[in-house]
RODO-2510 file (C-alpha; in nm, 4 decimals, decimal comma):
residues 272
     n   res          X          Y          Z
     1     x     0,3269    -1,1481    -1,9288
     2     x    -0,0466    -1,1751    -1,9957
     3     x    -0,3119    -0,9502    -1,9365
     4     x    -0,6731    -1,0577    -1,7865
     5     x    -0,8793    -0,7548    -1,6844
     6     x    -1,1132    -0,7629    -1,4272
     7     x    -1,3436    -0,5990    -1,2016
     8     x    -1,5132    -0,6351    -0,8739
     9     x    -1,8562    -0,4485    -0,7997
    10     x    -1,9329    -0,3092    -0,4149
    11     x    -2,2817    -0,3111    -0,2824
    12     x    -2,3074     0,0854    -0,3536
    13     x    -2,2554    -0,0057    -0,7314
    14     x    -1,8909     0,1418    -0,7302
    15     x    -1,6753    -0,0773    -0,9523
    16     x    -1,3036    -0,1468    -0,8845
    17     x    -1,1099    -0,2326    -1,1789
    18     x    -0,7859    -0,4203    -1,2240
    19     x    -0,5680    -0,6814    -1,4201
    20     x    -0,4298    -0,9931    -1,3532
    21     x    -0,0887    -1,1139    -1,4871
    22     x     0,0245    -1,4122    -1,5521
    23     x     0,3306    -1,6046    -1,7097
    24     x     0,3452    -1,6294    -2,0580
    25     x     0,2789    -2,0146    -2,0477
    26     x    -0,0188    -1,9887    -1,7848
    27     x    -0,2180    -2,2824    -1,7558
    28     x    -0,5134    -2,2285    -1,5793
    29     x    -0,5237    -2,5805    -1,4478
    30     x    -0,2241    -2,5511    -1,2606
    31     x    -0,2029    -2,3613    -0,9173
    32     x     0,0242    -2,0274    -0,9001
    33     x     0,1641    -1,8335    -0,6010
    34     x     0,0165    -1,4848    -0,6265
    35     x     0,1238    -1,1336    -0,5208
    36     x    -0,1265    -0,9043    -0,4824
    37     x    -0,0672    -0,5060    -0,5294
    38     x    -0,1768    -0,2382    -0,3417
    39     x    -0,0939     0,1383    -0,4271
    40     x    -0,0186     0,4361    -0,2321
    41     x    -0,1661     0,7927    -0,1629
    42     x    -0,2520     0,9136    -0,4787
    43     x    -0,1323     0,6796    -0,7331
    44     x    -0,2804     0,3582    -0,9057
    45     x    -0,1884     0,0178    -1,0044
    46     x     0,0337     0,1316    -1,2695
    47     x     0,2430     0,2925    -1,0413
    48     x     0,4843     0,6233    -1,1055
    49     x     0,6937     0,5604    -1,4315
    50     x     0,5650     0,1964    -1,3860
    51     x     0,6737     0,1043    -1,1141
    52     x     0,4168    -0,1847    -1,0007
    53     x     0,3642    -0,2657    -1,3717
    54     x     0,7283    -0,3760    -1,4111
    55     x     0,7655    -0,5254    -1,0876
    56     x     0,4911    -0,7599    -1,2054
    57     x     0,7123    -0,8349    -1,4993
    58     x     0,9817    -0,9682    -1,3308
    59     x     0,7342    -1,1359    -1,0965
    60     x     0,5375    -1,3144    -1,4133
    61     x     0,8754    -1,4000    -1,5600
    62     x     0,9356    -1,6252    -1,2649
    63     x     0,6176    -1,8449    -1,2247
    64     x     0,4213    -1,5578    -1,0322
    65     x     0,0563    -1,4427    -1,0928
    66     x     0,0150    -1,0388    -0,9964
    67     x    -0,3306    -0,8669    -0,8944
    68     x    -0,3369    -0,5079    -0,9403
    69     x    -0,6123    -0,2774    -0,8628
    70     x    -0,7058     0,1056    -0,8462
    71     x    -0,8768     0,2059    -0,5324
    72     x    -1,2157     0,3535    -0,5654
    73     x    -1,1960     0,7355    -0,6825
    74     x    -0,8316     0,6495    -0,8533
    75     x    -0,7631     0,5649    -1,2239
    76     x    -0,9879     0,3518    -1,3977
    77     x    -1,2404     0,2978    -1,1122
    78     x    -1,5661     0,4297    -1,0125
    79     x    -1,5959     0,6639    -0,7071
    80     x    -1,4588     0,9964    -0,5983
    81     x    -1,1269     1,0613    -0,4530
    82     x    -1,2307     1,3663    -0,3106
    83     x    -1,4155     1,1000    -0,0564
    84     x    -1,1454     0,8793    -0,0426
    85     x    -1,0462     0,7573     0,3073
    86     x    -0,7950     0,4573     0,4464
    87     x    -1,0752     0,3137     0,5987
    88     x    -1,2373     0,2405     0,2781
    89     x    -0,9012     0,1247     0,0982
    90     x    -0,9225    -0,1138     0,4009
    91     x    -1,2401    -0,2683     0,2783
    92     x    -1,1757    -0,2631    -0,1080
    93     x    -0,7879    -0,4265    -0,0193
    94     x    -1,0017    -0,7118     0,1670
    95     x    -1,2330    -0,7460    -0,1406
    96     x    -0,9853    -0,7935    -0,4035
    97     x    -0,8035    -1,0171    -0,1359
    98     x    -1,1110    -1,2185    -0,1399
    99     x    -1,1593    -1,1454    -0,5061
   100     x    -0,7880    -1,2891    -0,5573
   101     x    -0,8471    -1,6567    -0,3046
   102     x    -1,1388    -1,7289    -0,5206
   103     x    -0,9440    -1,7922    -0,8566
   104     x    -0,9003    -2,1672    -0,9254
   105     x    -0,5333    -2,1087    -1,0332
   106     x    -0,4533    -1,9307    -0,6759
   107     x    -0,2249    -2,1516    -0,4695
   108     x    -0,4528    -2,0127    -0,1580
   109     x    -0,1583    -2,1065     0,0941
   110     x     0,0624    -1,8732    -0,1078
   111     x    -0,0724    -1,5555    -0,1812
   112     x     0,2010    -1,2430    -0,0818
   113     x     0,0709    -0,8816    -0,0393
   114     x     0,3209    -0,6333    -0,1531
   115     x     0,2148    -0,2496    -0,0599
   116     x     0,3357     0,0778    -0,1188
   117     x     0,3469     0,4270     0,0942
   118     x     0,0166     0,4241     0,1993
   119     x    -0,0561     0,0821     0,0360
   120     x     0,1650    -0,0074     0,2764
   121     x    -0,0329     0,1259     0,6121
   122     x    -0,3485    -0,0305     0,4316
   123     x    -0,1535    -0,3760     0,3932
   124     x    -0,0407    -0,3940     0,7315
   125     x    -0,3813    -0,3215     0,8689
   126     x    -0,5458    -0,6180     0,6883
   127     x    -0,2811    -0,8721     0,7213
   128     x    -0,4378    -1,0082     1,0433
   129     x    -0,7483    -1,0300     0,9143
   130     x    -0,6321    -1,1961     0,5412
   131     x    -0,3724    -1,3494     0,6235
   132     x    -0,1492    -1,4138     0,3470
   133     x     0,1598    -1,6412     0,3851
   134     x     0,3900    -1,3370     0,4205
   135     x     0,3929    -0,9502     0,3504
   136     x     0,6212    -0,6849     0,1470
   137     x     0,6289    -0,3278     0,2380
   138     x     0,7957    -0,1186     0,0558
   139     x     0,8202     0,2661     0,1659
   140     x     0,5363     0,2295     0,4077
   141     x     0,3881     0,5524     0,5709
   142     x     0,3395     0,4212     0,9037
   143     x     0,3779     0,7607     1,0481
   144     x     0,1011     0,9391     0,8258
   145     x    -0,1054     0,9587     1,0600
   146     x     0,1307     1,0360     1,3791
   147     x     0,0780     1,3524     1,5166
   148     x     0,4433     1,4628     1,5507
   149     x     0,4419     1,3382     1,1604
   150     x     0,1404     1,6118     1,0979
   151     x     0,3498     1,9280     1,2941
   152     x     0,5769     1,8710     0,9921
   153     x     0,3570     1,8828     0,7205
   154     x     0,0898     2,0194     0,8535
   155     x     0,1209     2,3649     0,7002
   156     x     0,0169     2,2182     0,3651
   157     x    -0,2390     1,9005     0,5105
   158     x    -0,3916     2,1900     0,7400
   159     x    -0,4358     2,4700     0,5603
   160     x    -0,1142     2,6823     0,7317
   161     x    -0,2296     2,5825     1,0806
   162     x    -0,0791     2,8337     1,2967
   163     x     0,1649     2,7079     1,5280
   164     x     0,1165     2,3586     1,4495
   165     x     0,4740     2,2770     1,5356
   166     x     0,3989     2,3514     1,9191
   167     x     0,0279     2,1980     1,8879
   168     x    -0,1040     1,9224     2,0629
   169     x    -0,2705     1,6052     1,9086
   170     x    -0,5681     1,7912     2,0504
   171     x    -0,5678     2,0857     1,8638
   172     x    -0,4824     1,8959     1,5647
   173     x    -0,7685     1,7299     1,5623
   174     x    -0,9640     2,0256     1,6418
   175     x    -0,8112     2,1912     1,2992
   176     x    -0,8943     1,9144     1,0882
   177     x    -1,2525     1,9075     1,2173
   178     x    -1,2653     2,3052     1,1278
   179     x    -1,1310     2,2539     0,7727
   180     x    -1,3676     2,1467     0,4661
   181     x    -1,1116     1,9990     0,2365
   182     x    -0,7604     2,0144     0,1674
   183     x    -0,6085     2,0191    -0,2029
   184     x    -0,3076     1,7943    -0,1943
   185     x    -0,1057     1,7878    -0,5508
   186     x    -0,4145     1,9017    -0,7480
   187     x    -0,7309     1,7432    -0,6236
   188     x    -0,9251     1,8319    -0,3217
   189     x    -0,9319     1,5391    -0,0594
   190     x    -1,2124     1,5690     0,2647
   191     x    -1,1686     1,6222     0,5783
   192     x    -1,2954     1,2741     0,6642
   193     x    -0,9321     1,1568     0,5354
   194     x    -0,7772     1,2897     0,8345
   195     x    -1,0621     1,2379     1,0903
   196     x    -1,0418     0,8864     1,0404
   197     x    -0,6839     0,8327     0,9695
   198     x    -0,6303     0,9788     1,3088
   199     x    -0,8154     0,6915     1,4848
   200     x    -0,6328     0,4250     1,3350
   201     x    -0,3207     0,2146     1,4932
   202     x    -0,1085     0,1277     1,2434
   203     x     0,1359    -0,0475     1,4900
   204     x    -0,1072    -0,2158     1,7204
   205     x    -0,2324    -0,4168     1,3846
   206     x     0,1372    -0,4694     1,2796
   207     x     0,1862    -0,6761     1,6078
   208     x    -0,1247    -0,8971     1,5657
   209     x     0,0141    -1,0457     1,2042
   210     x     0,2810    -1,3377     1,2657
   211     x     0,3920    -1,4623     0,9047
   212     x     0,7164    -1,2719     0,8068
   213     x     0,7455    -0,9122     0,6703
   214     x     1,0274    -0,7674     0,4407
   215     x     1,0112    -0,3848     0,4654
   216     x     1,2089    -0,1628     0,2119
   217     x     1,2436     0,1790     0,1829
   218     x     1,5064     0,4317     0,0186
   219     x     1,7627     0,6119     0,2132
   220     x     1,6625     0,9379     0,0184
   221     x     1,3176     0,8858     0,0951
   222     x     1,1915     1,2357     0,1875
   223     x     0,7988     1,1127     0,2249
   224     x     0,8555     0,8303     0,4790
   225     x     1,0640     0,8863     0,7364
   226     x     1,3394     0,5945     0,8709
   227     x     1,2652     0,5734     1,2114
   228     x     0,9056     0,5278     1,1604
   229     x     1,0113     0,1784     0,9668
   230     x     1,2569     0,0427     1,2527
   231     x     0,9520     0,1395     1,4557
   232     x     0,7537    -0,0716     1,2431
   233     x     0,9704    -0,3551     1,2164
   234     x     0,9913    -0,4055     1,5509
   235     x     0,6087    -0,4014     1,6322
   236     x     0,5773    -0,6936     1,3579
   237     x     0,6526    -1,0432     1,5366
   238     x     0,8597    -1,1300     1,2467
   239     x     0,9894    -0,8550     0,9969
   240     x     1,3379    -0,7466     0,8625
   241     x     1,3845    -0,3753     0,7474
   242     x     1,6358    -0,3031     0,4743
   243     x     1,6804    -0,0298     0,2746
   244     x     1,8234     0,0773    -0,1099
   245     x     2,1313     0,3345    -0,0705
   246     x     2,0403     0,6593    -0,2712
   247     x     1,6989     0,5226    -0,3673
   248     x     1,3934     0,8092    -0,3648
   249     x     1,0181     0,7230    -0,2458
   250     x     0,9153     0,5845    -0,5453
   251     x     1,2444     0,3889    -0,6210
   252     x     1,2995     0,5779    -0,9711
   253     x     1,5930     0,4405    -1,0586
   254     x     1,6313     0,1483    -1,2636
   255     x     1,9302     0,0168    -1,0480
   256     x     1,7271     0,0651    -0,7686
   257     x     1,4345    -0,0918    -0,8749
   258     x     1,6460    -0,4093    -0,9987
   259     x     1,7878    -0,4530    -0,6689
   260     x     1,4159    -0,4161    -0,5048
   261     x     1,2629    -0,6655    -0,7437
   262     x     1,5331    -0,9157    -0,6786
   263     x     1,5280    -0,8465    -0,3084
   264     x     1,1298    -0,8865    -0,3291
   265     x     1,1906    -1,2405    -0,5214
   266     x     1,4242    -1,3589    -0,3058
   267     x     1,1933    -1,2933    -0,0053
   268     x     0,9281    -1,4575    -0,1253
   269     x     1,0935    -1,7908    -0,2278
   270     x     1,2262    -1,7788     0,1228
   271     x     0,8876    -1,8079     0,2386
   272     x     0,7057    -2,0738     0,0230
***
C-alpha cells in the first residue's frame, strides 16, 4: 500500500496528523470506497502490535482507501492527553470525517467507519450525524461509561473509592468531581474525562443511525464486557454482533486477526 500523510489544523491551532492508504495502483482520477479509522482509549492509529496498520493492508490490497488518525494529545499530534475527553474525540472524528468526503478520489456514498474500544463509543456517537454507508465496531466500550461498569473498576478510575461497589451513580459522580486526575497505565488523564463521559448516551445515539452495523469483539475480552455488545446491537436498527472464539481485546493473534479482517471485508462488500 501507499502512504500519503496528512494533517488537519483545529481553530485552537492543534494539529491532527494522519495517513492515507491507498492501493498500490491508485489512480487519483478514479473514485475509491474508503474506511476510515478511529482508535481507542489510549492508543493511536498504528494500533497495538499493528493492529489498524495491517488491517489497512488487507483493506488496500482489495481496492480500499484507509484514513487513519491520532486523536489530539496521542502519538504524532498536537495537544495534551492529560485533557483528553470523548467529547472532543467526537469533534476531531467529525473533522477527519469531513476531512476524508472532501478528497476527489472518495466514493462519498461509500465511506465505512471502522472503530475500536473507545473508537468504537466515539463512532457510534457520530454515525447519525456523518452518516457513512455502514459502520464496524470492533470491541466497542459501550459500557465505559455505565455506572455499574465504574463499581468494577472503579478502585483504579477513582482513586480506591471506598465502597464503590454499593455506591450509587450519585456518589459516583460526586467522587469524580472530588478527584483532580487519575493516572491510568502511566499518564495522568483529568477529571473532565469522567465528568463528561458520564453525560453521554451511548445507546440512545446507537438507535438514531439506520445503515447496518457489524460489531465484533473477542470472547476473552476482559476490557469490554459481552452483554454490553448484545445490548448494543439491539439498540442499533440494523446491526449483527459476532464474536472471535479465544480472541483478547486487541485481537493479538494473527489467526484472529485474519478471521476479523476477512469478516470486516466481507461486511463491507455486503453493503456497497
Amino acid at each position: 500500500m501507499q502512504y500519503i500523510y496528512e494533517q488537519i489544523t483545529k481553530k485552537n491551532g492543534i494539529t491532527l496528523r494522519g495517513v492515507i492508504n491507498t492501493p498500490d495502483d491508485f489512480d487519483a482520477s478514479k473514485k475509491y470506497p474508503v474506511a476510515i479509522f478511529y482508535h481507542g482509549f489510549g492508543g493511536d492509529r498504528n494500533g497495538s502490535t499493528w493492529f489498524r496498520s495491517q488491517h489497512s493492508d488487507y483493506l488496500t490490497d482489495r481496492g480500499y482507501v484507509t484514513v487513519r488518525f491520532d486523536f489530539s494529545g496521542t502519538n504524532e499530534s498536537d495537544g495534551s492527553f492529560y485533557d483528553m475527553t470523548v467529547s472532543r474525540e467526537v469533534e476531531e472524528a467529525k473533522m477527519i470525517y469531513d476531512f476524508t468526503k472532501l478528497r476527489e478520489f472518495v466514493d462519498r456514498d461509500r465511506i465505512y467507519i471502522i472503530g475500536h474500544s473507545l473508537g468504537g463509543v466515539v463512532s457510534t456517537l457520530i454515525a447519525h450525524e456523518v452518516d457513512p454507508k455502514s459502520v464496524v465496531l470492533l470491541a466497542p466500550a459501550s459500557d465505559m461509561n455505565n455506572p455499574d461498569y465504574l463499581k468494577i473498576v472503579g478502585s483504579e478510575l477513582l482513586d480506591g473509592m471506598d465502597g464503590i461497589e454499593s455506591s450509587s451513580e450519585k456518589d459516583i459522580i460526586k467522587k469524580a468531581r472530588e478527584i483532580e486526575d487519575v493516572d491510568i497505565g502511566g499518564v495522568k488523564l483529568h477529571k473532565n474525562f469522567l465528568i463528561d463521559f458520564l453525560k453521554i448516551d451511548i445507546y440512545g445515539a446507537a438507535k438514531k443511525y439506520d445503515g447496518n452495523v457489524l460489531i465484533i469483539r473477542g470472547t476473552k475480552d476482559d476490557a469490554v464486557f459481552h452483554d454490553s455488545n448484545v445490548k448494543l446491537e439491539k439498540a442499533y436498527p440494523h446491526a449483527r454482533y459476532e464474536q472471535i472464539d479465544g480472541a483478547d481485546h486487541s485481537f493479538k493473534n494473527e489467526d484472529h486477526r485474519a478471521i476479523l479482517f476477512e469478516m470486516v471485508y466481507e461486511f463491507l462488500e455486503n453493503n456497497k
